[in-house]
N, C-alpha and C positions, 0 to 999 in steps of 0.2 A: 370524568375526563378520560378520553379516550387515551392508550401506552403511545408512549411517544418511541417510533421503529427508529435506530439510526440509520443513515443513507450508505446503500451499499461501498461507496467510494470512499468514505468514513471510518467503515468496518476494514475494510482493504488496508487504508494508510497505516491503520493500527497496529492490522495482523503482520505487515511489513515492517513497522516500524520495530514488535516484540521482534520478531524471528535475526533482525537483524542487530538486536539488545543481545538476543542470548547468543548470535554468530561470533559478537566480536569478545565474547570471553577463548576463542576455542580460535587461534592466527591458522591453524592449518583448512581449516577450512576454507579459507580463502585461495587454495592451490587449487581448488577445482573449477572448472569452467562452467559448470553448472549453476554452481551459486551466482557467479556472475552473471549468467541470461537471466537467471529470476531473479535477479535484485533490479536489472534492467526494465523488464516485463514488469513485475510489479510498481516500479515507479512509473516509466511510462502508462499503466492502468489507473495508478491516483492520478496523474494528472490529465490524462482523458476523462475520467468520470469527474473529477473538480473542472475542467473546464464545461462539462455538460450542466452541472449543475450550475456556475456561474452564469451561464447561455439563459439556462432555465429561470433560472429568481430575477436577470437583468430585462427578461422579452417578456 
């Protein structure tokens, strides 16, 4: 049986999902406007890549 790869929008949600587990032990990071755009950026990218993929399995 051939390794089953997960889907890059999968890997995304995850690697957003830790970085934003281990941000919220640490409140001052949240004064930066930085973390903001890429908390932004990466959600908006899961749900660009989950709606592609829903596109994909539904057509």
């Amino acid at each position: 049986m051939p390794p089953v790869h997960p889907r890059p929008c999968t890997v995304l949600a995850r690697l957003t999902l830790s970085v934003l587990e281990r941000a919220s032990a640490d409140s001052a990071i949240w004064r930066e406007p930085e973390v903001h755009r890429a908390v932004l950026i990466s959600g908006l990218s899961v749900l660009v890549g989950g709606l592609a993929q829903l596109q994909a399995d539904l057509g």
